[in-house]
mmCIF file as gemmi writes it, N, C-alpha and C atoms, coordinates in Angstrom:
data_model
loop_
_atom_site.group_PDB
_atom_site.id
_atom_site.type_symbol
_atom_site.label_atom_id
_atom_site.label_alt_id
_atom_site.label_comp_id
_atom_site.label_asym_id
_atom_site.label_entity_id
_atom_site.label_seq_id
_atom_site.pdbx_PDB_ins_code
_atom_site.Cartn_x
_atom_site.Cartn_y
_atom_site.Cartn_z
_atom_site.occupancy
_atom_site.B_iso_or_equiv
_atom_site.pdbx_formal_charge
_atom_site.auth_seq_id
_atom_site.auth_asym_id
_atom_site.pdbx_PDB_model_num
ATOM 1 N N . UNK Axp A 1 ? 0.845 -1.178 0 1 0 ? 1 A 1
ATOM 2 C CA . UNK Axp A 1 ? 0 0 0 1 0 ? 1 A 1
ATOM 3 C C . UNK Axp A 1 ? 0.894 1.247 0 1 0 ? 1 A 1
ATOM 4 N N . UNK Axp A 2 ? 0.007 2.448 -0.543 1 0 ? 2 A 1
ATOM 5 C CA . UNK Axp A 2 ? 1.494 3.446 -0.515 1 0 ? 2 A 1
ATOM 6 C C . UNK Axp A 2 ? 0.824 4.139 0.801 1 0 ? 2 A 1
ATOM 7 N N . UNK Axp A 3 ? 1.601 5.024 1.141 1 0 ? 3 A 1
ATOM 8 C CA . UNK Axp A 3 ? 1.252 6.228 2.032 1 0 ? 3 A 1
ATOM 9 C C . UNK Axp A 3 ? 2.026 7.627 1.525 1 0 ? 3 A 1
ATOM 10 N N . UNK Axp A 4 ? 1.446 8.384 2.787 1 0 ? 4 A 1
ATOM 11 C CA . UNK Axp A 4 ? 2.031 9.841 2.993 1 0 ? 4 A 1
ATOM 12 C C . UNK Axp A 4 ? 2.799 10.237 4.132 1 0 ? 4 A 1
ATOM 13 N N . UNK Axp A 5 ? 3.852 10.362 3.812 1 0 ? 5 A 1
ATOM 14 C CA . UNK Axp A 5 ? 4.83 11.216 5.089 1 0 ? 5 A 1
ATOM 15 C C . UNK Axp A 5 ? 4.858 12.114 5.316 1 0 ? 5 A 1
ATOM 16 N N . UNK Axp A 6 ? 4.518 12.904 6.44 1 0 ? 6 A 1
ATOM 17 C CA . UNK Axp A 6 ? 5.002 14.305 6.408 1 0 ? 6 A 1
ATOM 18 C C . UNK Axp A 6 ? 5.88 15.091 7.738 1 0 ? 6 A 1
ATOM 19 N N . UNK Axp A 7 ? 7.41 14.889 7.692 1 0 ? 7 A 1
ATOM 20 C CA . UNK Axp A 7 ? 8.269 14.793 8.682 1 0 ? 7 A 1
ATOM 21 C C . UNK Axp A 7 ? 8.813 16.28 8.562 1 0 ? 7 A 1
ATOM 22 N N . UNK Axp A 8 ? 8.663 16.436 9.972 1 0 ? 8 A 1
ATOM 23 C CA . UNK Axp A 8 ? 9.248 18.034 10.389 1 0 ? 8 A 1
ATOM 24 C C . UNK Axp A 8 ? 10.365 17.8 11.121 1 0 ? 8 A 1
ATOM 25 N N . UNK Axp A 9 ? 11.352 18.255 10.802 1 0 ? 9 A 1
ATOM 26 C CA . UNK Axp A 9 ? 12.771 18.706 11.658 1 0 ? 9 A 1
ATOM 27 C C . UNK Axp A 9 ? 13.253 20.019 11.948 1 0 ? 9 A 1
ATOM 28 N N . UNK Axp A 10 ? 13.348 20.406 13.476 1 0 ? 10 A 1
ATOM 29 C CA . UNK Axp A 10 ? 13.91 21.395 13.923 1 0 ? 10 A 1
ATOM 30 C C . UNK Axp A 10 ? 14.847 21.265 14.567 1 0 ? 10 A 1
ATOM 31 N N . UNK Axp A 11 ? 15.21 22.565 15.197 1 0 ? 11 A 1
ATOM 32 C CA . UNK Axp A 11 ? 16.437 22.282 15.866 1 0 ? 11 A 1
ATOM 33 C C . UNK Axp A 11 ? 15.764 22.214 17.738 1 0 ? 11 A 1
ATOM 34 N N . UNK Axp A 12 ? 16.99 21.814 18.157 1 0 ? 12 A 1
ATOM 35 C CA . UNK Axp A 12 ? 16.348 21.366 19.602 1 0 ? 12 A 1
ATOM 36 C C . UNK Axp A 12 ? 17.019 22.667 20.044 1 0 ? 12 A 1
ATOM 37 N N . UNK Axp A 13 ? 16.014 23.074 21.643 1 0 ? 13 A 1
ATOM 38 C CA . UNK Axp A 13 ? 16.08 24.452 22.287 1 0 ? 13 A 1
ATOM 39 C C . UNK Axp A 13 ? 17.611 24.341 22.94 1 0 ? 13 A 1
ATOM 40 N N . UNK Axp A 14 ? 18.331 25.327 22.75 1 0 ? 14 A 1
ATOM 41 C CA . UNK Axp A 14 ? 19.571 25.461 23.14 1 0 ? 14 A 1
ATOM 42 C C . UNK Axp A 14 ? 20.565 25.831 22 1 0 ? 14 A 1
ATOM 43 N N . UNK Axp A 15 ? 20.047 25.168 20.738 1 0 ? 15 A 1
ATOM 44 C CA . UNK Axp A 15 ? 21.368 24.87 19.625 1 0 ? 15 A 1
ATOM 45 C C . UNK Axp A 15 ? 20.78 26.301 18.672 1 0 ? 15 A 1
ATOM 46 N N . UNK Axp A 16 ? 22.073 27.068 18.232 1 0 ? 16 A 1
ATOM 47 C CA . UNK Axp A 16 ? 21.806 28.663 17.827 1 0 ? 16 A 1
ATOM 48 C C . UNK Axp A 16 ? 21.49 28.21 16.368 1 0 ? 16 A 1
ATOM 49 N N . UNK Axp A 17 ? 20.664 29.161 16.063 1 0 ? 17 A 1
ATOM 50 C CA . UNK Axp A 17 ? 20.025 28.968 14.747 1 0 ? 17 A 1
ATOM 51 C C . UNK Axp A 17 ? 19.99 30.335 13.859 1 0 ? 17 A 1
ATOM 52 N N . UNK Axp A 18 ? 21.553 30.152 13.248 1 0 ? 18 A 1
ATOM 53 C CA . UNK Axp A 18 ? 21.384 31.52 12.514 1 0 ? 18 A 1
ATOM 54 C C . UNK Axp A 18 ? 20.873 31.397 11.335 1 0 ? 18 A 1
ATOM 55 N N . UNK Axp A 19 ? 20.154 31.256 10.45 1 0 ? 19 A 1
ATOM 56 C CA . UNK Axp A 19 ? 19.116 31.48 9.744 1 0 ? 19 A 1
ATOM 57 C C . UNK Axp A 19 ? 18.19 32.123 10.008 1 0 ? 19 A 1
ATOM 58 N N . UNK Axp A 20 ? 17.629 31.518 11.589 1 0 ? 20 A 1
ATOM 59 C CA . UNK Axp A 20 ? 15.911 32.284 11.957 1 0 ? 20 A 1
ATOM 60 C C . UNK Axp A 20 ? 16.603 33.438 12.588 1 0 ? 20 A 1
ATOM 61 N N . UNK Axp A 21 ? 17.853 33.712 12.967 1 0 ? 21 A 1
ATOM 62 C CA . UNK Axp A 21 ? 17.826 35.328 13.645 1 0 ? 21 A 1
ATOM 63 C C . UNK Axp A 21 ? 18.184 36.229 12.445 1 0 ? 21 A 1
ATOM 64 N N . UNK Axp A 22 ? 18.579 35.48 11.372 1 0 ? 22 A 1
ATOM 65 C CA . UNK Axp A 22 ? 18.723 36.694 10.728 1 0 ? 22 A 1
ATOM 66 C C . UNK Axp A 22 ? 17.478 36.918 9.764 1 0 ? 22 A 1
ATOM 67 N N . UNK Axp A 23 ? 16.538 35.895 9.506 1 0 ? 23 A 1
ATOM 68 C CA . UNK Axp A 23 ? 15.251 36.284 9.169 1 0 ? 23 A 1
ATOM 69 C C . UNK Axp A 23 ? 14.681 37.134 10.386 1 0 ? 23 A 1
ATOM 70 N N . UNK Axp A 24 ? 14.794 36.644 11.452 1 0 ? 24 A 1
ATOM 71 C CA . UNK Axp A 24 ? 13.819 37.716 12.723 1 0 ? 24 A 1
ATOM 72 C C . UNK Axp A 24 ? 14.674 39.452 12.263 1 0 ? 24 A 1
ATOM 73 N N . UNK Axp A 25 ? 15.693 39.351 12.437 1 0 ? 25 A 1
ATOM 74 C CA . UNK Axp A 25 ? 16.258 40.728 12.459 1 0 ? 25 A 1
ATOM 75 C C . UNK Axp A 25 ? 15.857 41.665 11.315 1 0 ? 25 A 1
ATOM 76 N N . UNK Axp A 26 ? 15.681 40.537 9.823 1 0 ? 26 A 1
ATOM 77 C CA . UNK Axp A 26 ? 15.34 41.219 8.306 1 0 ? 26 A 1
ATOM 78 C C . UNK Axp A 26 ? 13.56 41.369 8.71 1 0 ? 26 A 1
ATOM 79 N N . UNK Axp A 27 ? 12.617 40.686 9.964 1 0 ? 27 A 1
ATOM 80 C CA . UNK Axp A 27 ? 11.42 41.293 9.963 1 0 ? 27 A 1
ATOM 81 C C . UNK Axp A 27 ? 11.406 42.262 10.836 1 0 ? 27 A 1
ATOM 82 N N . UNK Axp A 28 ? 12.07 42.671 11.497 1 0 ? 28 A 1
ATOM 83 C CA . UNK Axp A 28 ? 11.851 43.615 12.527 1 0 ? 28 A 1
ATOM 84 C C . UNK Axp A 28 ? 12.591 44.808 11.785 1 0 ? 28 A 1
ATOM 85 N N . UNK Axp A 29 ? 13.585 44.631 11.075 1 0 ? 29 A 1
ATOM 86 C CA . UNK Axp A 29 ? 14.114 46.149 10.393 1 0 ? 29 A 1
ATOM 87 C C . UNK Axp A 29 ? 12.958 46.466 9.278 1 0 ? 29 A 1
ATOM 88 N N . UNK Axp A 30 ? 12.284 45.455 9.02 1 0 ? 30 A 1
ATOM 89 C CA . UNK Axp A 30 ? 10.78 45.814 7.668 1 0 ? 30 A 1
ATOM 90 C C . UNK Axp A 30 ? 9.844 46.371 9.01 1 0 ? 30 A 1
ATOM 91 N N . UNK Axp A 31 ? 9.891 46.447 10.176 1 0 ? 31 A 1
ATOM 92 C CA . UNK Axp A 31 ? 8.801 47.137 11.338 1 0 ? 31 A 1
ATOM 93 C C . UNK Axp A 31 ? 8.104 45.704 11.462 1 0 ? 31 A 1
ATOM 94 N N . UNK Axp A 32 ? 7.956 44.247 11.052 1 0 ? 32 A 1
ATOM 95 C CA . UNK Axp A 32 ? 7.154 43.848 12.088 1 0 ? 32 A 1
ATOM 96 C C . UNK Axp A 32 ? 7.742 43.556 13.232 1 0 ? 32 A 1
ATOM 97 N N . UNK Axp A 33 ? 6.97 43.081 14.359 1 0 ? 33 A 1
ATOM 98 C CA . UNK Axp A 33 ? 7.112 43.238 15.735 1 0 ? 33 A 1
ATOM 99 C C . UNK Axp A 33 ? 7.498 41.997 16.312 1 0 ? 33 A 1
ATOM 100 N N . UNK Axp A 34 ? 8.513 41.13 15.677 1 0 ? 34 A 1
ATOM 101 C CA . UNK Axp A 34 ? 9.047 39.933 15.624 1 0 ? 34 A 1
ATOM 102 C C . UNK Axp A 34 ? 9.837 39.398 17.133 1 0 ? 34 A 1
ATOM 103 N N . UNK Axp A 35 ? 9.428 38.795 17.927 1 0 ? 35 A 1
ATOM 104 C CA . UNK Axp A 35 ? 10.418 38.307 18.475 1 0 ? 35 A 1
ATOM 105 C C . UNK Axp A 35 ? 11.402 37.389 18.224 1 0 ? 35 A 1
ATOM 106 N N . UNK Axp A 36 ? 11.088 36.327 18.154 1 0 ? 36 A 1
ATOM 107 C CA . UNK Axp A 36 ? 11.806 35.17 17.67 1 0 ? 36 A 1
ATOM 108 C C . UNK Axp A 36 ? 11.483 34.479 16.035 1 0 ? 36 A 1
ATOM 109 N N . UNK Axp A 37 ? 12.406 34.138 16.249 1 0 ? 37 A 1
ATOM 110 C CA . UNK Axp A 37 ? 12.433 32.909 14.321 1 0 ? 37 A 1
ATOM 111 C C . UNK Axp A 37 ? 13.123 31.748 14.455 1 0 ? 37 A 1
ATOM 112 N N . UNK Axp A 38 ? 12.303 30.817 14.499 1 0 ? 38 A 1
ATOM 113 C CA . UNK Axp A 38 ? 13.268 29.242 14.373 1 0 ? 38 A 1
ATOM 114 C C . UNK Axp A 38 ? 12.988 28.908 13.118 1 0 ? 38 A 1
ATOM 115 N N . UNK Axp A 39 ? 13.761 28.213 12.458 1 0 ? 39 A 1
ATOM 116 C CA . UNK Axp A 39 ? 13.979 27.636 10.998 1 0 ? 39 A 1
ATOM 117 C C . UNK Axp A 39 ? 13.602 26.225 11.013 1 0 ? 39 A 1
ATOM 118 N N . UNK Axp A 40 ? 12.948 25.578 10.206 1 0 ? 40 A 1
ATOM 119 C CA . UNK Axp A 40 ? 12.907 23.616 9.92 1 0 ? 40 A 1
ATOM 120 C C . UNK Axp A 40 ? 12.947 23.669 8.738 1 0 ? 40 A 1
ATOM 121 N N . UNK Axp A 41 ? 12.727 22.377 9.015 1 0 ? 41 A 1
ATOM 122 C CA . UNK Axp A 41 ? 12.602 21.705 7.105 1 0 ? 41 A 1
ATOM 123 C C . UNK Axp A 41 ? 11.008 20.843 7.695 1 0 ? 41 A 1
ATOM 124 N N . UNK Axp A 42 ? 10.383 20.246 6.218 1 0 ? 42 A 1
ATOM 125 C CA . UNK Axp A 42 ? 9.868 19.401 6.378 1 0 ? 42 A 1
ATOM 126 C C . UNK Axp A 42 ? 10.004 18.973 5.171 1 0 ? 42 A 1
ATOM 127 N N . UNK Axp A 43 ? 9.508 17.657 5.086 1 0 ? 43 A 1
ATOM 128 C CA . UNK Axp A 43 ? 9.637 16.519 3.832 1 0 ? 43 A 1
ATOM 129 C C . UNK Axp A 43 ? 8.079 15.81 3.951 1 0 ? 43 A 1
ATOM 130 N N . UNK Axp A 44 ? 7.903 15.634 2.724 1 0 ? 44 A 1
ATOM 131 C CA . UNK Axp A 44 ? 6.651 15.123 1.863 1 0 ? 44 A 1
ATOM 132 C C . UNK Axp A 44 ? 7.309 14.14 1.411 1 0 ? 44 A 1
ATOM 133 N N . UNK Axp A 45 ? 7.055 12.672 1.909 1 0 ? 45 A 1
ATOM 134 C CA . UNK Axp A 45 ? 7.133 11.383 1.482 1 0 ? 45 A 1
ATOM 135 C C . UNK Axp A 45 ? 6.205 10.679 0.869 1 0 ? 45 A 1
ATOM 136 N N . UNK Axp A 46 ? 6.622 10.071 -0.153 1 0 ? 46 A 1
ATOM 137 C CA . UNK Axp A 46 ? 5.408 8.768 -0.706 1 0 ? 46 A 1
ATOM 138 C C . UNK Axp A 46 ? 6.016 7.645 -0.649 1 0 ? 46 A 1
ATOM 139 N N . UNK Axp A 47 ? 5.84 6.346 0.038 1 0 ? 47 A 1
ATOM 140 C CA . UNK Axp A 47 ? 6.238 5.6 -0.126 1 0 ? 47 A 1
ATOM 141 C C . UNK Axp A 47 ? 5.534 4.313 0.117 1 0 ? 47 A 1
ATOM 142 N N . UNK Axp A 48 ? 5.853 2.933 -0.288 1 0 ? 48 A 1
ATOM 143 C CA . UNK Axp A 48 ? 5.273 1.525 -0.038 1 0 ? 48 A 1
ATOM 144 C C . UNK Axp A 48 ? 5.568 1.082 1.127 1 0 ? 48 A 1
ATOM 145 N N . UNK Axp A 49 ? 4.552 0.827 1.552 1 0 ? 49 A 1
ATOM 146 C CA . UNK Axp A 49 ? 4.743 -0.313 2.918 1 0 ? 49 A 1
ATOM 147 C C . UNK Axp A 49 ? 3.638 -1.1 3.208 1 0 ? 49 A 1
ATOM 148 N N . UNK Axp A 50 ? 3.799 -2.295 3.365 1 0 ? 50 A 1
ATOM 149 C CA . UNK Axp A 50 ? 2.587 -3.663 3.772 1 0 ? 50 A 1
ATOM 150 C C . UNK Axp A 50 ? 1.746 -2.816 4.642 1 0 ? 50 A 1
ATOM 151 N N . UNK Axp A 51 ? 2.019 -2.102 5.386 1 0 ? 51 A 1
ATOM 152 C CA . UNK Axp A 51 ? 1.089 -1.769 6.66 1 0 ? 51 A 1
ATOM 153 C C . UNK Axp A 51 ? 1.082 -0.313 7.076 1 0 ? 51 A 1
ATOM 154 N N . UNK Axp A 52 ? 0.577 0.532 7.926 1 0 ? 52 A 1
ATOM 155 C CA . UNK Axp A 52 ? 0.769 1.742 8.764 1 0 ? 52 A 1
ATOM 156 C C . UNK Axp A 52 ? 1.907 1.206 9.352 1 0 ? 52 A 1
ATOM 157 N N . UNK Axp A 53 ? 1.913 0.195 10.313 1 0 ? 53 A 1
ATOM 158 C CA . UNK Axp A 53 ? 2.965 -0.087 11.606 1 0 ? 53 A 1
ATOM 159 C C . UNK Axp A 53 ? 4.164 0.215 10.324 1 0 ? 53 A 1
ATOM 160 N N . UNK Axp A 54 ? 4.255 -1.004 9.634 1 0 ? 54 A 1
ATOM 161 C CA . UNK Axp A 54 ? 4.984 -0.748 8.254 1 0 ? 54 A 1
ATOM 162 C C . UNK Axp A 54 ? 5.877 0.477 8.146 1 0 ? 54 A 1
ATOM 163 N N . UNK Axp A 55 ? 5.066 1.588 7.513 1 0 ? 55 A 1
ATOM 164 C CA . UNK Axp A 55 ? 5.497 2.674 7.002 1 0 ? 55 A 1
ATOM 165 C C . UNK Axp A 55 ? 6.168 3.279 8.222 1 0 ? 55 A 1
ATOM 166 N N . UNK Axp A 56 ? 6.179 3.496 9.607 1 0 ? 56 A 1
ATOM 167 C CA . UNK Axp A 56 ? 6.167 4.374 10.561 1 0 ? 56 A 1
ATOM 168 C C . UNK Axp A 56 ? 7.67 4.17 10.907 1 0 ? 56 A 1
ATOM 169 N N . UNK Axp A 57 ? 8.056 2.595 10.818 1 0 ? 57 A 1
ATOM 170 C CA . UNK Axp A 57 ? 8.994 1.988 10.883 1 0 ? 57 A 1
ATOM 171 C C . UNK Axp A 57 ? 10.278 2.755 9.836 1 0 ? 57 A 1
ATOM 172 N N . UNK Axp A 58 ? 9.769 2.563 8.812 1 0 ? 58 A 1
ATOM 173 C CA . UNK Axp A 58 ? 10.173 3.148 7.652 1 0 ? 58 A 1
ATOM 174 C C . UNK Axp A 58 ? 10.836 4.383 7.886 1 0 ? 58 A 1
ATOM 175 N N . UNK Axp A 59 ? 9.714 5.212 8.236 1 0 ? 59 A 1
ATOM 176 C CA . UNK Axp A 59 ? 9.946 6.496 8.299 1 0 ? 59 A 1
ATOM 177 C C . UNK Axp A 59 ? 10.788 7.298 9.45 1 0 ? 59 A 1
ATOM 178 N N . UNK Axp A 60 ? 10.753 6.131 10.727 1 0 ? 60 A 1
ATOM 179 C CA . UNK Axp A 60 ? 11.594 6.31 11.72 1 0 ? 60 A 1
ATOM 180 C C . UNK Axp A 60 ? 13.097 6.19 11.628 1 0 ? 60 A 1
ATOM 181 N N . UNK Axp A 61 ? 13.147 5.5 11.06 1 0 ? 61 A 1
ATOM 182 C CA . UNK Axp A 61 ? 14.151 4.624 9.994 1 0 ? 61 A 1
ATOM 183 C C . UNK Axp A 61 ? 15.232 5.802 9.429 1 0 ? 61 A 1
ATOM 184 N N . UNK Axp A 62 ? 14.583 6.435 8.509 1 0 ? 62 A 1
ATOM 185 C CA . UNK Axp A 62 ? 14.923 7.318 7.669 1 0 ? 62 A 1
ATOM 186 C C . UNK Axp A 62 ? 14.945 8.604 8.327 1 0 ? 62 A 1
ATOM 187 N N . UNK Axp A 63 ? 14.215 8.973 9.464 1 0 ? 63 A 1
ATOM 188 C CA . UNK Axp A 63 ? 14.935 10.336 10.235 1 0 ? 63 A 1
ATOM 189 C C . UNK Axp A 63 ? 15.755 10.026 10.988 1 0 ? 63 A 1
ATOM 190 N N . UNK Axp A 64 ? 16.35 8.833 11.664 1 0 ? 64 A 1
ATOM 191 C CA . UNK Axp A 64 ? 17.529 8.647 12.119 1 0 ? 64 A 1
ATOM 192 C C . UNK Axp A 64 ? 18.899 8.413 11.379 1 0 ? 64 A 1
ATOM 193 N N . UNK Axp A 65 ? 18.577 8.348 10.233 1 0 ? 65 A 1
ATOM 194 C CA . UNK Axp A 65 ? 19.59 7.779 9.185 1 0 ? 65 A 1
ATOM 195 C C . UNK Axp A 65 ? 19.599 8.804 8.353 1 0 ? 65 A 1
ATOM 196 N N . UNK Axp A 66 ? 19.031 9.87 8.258 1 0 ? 66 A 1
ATOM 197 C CA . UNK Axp A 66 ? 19.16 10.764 7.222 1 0 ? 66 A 1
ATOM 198 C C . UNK Axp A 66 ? 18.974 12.209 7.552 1 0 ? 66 A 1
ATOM 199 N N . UNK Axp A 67 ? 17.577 12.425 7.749 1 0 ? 67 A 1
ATOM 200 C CA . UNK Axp A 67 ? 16.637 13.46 7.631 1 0 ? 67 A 1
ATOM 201 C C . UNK Axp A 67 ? 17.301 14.399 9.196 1 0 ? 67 A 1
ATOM 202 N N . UNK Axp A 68 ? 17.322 13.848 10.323 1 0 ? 68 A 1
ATOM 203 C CA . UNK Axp A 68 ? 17.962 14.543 11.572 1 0 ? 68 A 1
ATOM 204 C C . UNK Axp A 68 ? 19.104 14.168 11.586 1 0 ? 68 A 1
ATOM 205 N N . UNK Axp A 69 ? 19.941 15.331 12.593 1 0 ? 69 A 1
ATOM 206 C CA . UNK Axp A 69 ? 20.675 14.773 13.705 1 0 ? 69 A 1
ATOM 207 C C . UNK Axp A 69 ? 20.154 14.857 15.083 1 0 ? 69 A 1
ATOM 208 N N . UNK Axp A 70 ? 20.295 13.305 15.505 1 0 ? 70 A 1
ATOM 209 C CA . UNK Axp A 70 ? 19.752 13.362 17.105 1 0 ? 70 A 1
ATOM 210 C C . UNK Axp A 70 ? 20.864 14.095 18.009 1 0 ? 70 A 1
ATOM 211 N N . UNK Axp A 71 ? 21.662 14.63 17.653 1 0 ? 71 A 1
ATOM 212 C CA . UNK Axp A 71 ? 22.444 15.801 18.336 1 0 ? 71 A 1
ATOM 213 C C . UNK Axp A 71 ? 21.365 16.531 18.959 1 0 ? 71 A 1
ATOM 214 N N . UNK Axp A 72 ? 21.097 17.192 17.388 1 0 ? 72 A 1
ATOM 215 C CA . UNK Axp A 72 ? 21.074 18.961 17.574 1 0 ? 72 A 1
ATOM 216 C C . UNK Axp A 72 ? 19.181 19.235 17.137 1 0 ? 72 A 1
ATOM 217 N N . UNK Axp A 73 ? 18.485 17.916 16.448 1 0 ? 73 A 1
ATOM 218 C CA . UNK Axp A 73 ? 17.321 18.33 15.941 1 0 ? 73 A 1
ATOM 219 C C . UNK Axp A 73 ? 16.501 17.288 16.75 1 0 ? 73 A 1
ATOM 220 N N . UNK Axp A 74 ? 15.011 17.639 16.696 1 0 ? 74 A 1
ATOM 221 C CA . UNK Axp A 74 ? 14.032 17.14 17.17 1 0 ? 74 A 1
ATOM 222 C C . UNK Axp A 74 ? 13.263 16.726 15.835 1 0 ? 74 A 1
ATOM 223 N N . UNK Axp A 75 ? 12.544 15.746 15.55 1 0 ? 75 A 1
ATOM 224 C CA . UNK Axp A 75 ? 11.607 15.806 14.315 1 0 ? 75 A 1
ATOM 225 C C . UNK Axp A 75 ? 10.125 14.734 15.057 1 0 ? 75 A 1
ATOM 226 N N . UNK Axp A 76 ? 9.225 15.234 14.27 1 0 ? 76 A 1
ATOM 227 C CA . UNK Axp A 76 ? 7.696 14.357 14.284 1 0 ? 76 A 1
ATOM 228 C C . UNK Axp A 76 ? 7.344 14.23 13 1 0 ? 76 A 1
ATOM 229 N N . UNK Axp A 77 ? 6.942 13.152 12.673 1 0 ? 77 A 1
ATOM 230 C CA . UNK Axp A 77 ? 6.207 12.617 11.862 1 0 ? 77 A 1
ATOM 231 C C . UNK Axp A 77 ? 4.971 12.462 11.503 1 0 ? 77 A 1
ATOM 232 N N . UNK Axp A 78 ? 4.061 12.468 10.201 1 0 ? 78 A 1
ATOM 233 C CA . UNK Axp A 78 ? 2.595 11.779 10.642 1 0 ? 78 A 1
ATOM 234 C C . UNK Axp A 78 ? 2.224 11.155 8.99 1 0 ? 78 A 1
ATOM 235 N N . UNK Axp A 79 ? 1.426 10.334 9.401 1 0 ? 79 A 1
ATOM 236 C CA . UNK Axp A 79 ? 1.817 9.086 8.236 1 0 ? 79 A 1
ATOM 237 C C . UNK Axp A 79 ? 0.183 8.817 7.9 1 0 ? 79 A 1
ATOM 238 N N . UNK Axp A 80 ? -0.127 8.824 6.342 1 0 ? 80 A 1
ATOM 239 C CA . UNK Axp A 80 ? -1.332 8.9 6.247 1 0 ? 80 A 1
ATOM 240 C C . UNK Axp A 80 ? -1.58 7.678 4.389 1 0 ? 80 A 1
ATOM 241 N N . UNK Axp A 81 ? -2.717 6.985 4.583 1 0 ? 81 A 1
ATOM 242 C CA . UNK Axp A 81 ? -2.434 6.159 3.736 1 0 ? 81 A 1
ATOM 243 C C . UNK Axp A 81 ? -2.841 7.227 2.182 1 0 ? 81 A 1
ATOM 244 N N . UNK Axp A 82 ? -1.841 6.702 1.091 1 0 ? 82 A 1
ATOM 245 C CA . UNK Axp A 82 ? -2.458 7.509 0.004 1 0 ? 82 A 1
ATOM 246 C C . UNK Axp A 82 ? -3.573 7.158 -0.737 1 0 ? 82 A 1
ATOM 247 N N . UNK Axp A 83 ? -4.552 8.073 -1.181 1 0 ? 83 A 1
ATOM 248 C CA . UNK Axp A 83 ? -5.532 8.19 -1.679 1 0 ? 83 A 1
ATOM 249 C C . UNK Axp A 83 ? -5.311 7.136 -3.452 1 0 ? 83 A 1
């Protein structure tokens, strides 16, 4: 059966994230009233698997092996069968 992935990775609280401060700093010099900016990614997966349990496996799989580092990032997942 196929499914849908849809995996978010950020960074975990502590680890500096210069991307989102220098987007926060480029909204607050445009005047909005920005405090903070954290940066992620996410990924849109399609893939085969016999089962849900299946795919989750899969997909756990593949943010430890690829998509994060369990250093520095946190990620969630959510897994939906395709239409």
């Amino acid at each position: 059966m196929e499914y849908k992935a849809r995996v978010e990775v950020s960074l975990k609280p502590g680890h500096s994230d210069p991307e989102g401060e220098t987007t926060k700093e480029s909204l607050v010099e445009l005047g909005y009233p920005v405090k903070e900016v954290r940066v992620g990614k996410v990924y849109e997966i399609t893939l085969e698997a016999p089962s849900l349990d299946g795919a989750e496996q899969v997909v756990e799989e593949i943010c430890l092996r690829l998509l994060s580092n369990p250093v520095k990032d946190n990620y969630t997942f959510q897994i939906e069968g395709a239409p």
